[in-house]
KOLKENU-596205 format. One record per residue (C-alpha): residue number from 1; residue in one letter; x, y, z. Coordinates in steps of 0.05 Angstrom, whole numbers. Each point is the difference from the previous one (the first is absolute). Example, Ala and Ser with C-alpha at 12.3 -4.5 7.8 and 13.67 -1.06 7.14 Angstrom:
2
<resi:1, resn:a, xx:246, yy:-90, zz:156> .
<resi:2, resn:s, xx:27, yy:69, zz:-13> .
This chain:
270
<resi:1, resn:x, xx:303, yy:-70, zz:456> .
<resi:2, resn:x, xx:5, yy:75, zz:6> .
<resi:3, resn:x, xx:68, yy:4, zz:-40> .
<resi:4, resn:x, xx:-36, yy:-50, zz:-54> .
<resi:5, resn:x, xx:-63, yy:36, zz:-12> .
<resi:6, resn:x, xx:52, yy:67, zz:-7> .
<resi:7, resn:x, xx:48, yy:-33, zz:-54> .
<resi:8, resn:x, xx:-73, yy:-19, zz:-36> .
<resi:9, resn:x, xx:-26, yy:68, zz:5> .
<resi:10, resn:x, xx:63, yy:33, zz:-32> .
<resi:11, resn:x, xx:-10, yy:-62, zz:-56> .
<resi:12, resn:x, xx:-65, yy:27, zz:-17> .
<resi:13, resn:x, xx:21, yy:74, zz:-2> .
<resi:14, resn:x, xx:64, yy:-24, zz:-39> .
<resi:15, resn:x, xx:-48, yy:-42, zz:-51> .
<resi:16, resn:x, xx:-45, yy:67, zz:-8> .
<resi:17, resn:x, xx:64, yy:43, zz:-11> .
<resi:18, resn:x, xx:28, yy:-46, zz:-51> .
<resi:19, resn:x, xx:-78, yy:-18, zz:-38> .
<resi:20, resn:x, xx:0, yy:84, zz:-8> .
<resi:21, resn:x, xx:70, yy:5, zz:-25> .
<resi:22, resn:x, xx:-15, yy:-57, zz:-47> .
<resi:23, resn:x, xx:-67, yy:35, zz:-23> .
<resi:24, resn:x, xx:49, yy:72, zz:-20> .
<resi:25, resn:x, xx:48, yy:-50, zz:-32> .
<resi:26, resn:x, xx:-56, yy:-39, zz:-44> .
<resi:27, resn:x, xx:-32, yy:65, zz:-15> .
<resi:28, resn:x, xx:62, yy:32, zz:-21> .
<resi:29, resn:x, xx:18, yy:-51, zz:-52> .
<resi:30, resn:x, xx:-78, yy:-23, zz:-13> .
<resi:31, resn:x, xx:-41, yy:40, zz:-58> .
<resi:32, resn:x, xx:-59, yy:42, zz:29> .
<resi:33, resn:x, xx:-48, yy:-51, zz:-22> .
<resi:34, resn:x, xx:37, yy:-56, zz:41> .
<resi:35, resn:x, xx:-13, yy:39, zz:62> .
<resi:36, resn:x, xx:-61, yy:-39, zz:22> .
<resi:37, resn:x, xx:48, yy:-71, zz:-7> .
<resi:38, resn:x, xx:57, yy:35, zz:43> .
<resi:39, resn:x, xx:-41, yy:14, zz:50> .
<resi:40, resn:x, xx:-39, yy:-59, zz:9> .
<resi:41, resn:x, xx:71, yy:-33, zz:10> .
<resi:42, resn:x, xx:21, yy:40, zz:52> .
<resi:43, resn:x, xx:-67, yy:4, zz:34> .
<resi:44, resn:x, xx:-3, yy:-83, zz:1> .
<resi:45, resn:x, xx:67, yy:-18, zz:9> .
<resi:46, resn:x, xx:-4, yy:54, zz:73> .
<resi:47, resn:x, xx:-69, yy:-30, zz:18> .
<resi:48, resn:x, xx:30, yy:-80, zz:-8> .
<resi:49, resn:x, xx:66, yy:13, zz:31> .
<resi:50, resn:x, xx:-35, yy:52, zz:61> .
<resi:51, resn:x, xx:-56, yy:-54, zz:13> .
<resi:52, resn:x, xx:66, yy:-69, zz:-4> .
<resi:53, resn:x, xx:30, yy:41, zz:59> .
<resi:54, resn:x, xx:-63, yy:14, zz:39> .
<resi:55, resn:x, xx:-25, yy:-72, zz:-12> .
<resi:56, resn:x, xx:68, yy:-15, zz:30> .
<resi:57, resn:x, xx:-5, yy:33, zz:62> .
<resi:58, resn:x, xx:-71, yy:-25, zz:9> .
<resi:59, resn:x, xx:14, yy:-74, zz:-15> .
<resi:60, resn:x, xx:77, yy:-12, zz:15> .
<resi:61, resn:x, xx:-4, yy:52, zz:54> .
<resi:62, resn:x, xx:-55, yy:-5, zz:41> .
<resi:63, resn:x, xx:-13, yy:74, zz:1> .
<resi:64, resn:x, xx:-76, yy:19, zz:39> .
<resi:65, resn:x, xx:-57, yy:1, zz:-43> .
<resi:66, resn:x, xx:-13, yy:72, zz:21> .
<resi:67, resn:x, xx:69, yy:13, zz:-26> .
<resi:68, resn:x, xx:-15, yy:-38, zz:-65> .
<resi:69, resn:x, xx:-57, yy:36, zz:-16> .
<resi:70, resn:x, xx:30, yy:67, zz:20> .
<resi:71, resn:x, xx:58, yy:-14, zz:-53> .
<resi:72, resn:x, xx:-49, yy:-19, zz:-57> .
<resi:73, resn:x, xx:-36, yy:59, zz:10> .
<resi:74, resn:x, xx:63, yy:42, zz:3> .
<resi:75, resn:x, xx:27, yy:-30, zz:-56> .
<resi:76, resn:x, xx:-69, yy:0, zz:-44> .
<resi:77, resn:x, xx:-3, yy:87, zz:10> .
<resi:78, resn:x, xx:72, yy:3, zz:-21> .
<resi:79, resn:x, xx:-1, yy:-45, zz:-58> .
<resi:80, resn:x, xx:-65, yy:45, zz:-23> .
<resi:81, resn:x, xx:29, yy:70, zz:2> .
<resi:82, resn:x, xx:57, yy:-25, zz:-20> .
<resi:83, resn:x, xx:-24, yy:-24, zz:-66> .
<resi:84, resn:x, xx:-64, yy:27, zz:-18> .
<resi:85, resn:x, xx:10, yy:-15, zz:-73> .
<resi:86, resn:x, xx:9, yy:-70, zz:10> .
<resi:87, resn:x, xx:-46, yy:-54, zz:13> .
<resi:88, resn:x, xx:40, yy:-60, zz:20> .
<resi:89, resn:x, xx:-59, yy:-44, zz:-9> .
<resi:90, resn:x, xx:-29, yy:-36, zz:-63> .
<resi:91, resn:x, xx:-61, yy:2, zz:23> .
<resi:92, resn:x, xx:3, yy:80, zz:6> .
<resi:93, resn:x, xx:9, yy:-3, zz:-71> .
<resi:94, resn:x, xx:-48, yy:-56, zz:-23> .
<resi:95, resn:x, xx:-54, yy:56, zz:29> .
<resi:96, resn:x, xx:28, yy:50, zz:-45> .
<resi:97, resn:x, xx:-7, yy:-42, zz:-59> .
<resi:98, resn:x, xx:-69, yy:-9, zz:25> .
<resi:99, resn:x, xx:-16, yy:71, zz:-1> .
<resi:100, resn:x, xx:39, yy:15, zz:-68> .
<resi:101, resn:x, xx:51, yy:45, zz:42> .
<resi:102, resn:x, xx:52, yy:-49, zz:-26> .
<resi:103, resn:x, xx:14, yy:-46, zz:-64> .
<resi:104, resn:x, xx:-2, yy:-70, zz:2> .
<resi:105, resn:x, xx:73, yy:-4, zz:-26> .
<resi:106, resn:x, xx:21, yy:56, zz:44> .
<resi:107, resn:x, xx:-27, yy:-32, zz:58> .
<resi:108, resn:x, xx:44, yy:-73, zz:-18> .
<resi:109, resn:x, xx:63, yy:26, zz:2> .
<resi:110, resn:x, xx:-8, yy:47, zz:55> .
<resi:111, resn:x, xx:-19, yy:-70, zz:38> .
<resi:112, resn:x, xx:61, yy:-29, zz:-37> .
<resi:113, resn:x, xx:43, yy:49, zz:31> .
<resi:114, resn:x, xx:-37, yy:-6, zz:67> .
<resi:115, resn:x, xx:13, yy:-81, zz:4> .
<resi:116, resn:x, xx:74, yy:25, zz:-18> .
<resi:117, resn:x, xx:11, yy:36, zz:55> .
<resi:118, resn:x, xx:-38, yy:-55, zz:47> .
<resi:119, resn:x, xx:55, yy:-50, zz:-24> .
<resi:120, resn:x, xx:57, yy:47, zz:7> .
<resi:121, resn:x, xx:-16, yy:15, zz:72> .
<resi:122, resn:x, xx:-2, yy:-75, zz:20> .
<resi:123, resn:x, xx:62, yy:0, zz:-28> .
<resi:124, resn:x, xx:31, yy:61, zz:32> .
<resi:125, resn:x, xx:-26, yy:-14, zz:79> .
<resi:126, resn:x, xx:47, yy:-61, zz:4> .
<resi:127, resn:x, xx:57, yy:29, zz:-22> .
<resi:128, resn:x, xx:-12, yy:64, zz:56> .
<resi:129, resn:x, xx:-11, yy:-52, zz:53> .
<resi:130, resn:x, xx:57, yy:-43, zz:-20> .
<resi:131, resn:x, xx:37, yy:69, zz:26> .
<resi:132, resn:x, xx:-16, yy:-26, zz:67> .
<resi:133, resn:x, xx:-17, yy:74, zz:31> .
<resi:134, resn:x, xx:-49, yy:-24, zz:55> .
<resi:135, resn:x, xx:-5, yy:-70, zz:35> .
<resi:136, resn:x, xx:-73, yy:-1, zz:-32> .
<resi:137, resn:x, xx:40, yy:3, zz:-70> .
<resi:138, resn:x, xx:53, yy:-52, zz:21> .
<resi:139, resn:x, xx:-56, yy:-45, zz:23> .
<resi:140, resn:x, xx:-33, yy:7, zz:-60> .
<resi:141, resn:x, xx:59, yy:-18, zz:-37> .
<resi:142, resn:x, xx:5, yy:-65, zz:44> .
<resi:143, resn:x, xx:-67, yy:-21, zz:-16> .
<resi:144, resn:x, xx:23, yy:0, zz:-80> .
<resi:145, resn:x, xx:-52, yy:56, zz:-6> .
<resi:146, resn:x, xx:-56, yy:-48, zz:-4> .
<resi:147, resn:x, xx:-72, yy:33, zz:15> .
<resi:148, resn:x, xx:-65, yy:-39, zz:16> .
<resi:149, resn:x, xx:-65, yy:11, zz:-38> .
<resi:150, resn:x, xx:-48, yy:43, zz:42> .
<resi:151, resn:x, xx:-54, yy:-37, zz:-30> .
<resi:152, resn:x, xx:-28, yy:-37, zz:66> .
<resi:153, resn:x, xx:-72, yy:-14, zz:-31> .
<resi:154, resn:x, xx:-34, yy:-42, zz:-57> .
<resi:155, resn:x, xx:6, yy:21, zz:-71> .
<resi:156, resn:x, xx:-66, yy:35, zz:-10> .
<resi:157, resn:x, xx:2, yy:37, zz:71> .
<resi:158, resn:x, xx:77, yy:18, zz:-21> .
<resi:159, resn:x, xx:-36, yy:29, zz:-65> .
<resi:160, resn:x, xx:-58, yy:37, zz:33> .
<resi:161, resn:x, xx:44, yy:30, zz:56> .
<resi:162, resn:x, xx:46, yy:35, zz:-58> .
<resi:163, resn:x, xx:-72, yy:17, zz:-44> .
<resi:164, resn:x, xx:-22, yy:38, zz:64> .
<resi:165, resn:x, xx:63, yy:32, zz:11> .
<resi:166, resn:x, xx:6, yy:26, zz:-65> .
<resi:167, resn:x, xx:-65, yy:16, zz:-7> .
<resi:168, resn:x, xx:-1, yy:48, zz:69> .
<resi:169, resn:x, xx:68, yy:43, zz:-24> .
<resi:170, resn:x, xx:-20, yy:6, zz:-74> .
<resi:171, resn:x, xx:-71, yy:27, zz:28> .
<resi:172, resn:x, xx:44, yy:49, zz:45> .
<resi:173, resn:x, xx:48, yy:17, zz:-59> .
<resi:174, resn:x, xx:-65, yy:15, zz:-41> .
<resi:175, resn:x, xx:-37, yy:44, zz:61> .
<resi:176, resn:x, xx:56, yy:39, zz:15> .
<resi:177, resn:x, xx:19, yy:31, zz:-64> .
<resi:178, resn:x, xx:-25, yy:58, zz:4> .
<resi:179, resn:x, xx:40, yy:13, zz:62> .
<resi:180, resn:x, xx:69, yy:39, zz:1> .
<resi:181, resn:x, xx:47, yy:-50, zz:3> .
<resi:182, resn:x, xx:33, yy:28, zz:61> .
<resi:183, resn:x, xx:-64, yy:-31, zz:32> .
<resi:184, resn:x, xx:-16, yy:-53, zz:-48> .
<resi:185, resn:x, xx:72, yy:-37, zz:7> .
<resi:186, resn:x, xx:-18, yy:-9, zz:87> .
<resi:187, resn:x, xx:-75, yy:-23, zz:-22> .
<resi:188, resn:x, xx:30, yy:-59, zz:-52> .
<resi:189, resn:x, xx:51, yy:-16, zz:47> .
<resi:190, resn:x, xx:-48, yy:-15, zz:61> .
<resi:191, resn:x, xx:-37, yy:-43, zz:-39> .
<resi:192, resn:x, xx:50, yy:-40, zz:-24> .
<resi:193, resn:x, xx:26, yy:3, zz:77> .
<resi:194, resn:x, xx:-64, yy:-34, zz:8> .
<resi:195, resn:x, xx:-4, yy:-47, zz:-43> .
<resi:196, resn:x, xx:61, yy:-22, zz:22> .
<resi:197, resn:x, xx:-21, yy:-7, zz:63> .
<resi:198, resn:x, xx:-61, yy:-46, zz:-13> .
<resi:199, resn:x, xx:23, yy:-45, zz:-46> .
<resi:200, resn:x, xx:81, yy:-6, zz:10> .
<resi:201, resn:x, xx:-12, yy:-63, zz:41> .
<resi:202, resn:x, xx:-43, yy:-16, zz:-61> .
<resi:203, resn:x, xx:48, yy:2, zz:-63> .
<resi:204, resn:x, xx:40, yy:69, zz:10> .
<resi:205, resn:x, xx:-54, yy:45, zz:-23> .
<resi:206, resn:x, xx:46, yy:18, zz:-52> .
<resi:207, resn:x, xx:-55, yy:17, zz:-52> .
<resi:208, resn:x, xx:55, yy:20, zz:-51> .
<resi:209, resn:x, xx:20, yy:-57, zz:-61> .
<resi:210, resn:x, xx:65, yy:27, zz:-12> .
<resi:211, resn:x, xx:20, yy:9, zz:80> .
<resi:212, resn:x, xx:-21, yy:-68, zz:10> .
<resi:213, resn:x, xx:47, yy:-27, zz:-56> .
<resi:214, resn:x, xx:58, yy:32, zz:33> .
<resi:215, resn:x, xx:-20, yy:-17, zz:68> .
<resi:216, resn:x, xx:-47, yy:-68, zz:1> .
<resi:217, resn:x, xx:23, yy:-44, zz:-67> .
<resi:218, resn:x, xx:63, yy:-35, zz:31> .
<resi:219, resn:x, xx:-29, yy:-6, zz:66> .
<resi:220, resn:x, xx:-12, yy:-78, zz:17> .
<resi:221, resn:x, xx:-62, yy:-24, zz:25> .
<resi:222, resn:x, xx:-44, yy:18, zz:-69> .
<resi:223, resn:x, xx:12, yy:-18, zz:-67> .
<resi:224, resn:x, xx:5, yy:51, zz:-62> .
<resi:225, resn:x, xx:-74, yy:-11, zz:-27> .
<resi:226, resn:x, xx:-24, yy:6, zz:65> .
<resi:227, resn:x, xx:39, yy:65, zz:10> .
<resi:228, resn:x, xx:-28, yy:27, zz:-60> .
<resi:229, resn:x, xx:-72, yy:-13, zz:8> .
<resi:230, resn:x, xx:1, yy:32, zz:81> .
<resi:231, resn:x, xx:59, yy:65, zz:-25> .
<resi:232, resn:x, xx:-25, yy:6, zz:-62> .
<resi:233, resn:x, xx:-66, yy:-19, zz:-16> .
<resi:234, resn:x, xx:-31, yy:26, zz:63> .
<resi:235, resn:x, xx:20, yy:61, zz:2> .
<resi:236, resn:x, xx:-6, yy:18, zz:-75> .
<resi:237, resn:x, xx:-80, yy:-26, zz:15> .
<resi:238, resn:x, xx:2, yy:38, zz:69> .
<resi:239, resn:x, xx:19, yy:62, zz:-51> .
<resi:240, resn:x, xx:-61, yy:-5, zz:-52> .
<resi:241, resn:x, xx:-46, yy:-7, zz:59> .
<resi:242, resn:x, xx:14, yy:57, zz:29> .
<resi:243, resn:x, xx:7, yy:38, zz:-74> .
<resi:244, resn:x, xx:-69, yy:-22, zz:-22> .
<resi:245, resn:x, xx:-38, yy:7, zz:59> .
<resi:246, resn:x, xx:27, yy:76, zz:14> .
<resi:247, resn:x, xx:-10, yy:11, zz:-70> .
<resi:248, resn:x, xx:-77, yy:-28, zz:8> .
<resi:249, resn:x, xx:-5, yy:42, zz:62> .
<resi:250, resn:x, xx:14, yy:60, zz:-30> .
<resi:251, resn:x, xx:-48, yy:-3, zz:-46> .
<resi:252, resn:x, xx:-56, yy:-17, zz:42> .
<resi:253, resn:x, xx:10, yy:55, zz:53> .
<resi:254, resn:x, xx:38, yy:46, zz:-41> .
<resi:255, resn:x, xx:-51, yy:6, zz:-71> .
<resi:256, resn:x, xx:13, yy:75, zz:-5> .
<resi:257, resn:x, xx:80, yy:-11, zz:-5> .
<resi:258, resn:x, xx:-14, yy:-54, zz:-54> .
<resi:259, resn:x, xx:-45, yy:47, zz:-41> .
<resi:260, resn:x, xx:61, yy:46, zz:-13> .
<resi:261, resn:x, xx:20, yy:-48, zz:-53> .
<resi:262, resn:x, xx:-55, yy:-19, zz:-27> .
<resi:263, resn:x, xx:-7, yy:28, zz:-74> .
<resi:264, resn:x, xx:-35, yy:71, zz:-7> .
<resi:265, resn:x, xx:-74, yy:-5, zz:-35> .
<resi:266, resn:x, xx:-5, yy:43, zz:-61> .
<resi:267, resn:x, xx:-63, yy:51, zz:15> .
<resi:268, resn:x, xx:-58, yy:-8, zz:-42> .
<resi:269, resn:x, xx:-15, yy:55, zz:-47> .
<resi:270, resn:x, xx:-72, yy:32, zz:3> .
């Protein structure tokens, strides 16, 4: 198990080498305003093809929990200071259409290339553990690289798990901005460490639309409209929760902050 878990760990640093040179070769040949779609690609296609190996070595190989979570959380800080100008997520940007910090249209095909990337690193993991490297890989291979659906609950509990877990890291994202990312990156990332911990027995906690195509869809076990309503819909509800009650919050305990942009009153002449 030890020589596994070390061909997996140089996988992920190999998949973060080659996501970065693929960033400097999209940005060489991309215009300046197709920065934000390069990067998104790169970002998601690292995140989907880091978390296919590490859901690997949870399910396939039978790593310890404590290990598991150890390796999320690892993996969560690098992927964040690694690309801070990436999201990764749609429902990172579905907030930023909220708040008017990104266009509607903008916001589509940066999701576009998002669910790109998700499809190209489903198709990409197969083809690395058809290499046979470790026994977990040639195992892997033996099984015809079939996955089961971690959805072990009913429909609506399935839903609500991935509402909550979105909710609880896009309330962290929001809290922690004013942070310096050096400290900001460990807070997101021991949240979604947590997450993972309480509801992965639940459906994953994957809490991310685009992750969960790459990593859930083709599992057996659920169909596709029930996929879409747990990974997508609850999450992208889990998102607006959190985004309008922080945003109600705010203004409650925080009135002097939201006078600042409140017009100015002319002054009355005498």
């Amino acid at each position: 198990m030890d020589a596994d878990l070390a061909v997996s760990m140089s996988v992920l640093v190999l998949i973060v080498l080659l996501s970065h040179v693929t960033l400097w070769l999209l940005l060489r040949t991309a215009a300046v305003a197709d920065t934000g779609y390069a990067v998104e690609l790169a970002c998601t296609f690292q995140l989907c093809c880091c978390s296919h190996e590490l859901r690997l070595l949870s399910e396939v190989g039978g790593i310890h929990p404590h290990l598991a979570r150890t390796l999320t959380y690892l993996a969560s800080v690098v992927h964040g200071l690694t690309f801070r100008g990436g999201i990764g997520n749609p429902c990172g940007l579905i907030e930023r259409v909220y708040h008017a910090r990104l266009s509607g249209g903008c916001a589509l095909r940066r999701i576009a290339c998002q669910f790109a990337a998700a499809i190209l690193a489903r198709a990409v993991l197969p083809v690395v553990w058809c290499l046979g490297l470790s026994g977990l890989h040639v195992r892997q291979k033996m099984l015809g690289f079939r996955c089961i659906s971690q959805v072990h609950t009913t429909l609506l509990e399935a839903t609500a798990a991935e509402l909550a877990c979105a909710f609880a890291v896009q309330t962290v994202v929001t809290h922690t901005q004013a942070l310096q990312e050096k400290y900001r990156v460990h807070a997101v990332a021991a949240i979604i460490t947590t997450v993972a911990a309480a509801g992965g027995s639940v459906t994953g906690a994957v809490s991310n639309p685009a992750l969960a195509f790459s990593t859930q869809f083709l599992c057996s076990g659920t169909s596709f409209l029930e996929n879409c309503v747990v990974f997508w819909l609850g999450p992208v509800l889990g998102t607006l929760a959190s985004v309008l009650l922080s945003d109600q919050l705010s203004q409650v305990f925080s009135p002097a902050a939201q006078s600042l942009y409140l017009p100015l009153q002319p002054k009355k002449r005498t």
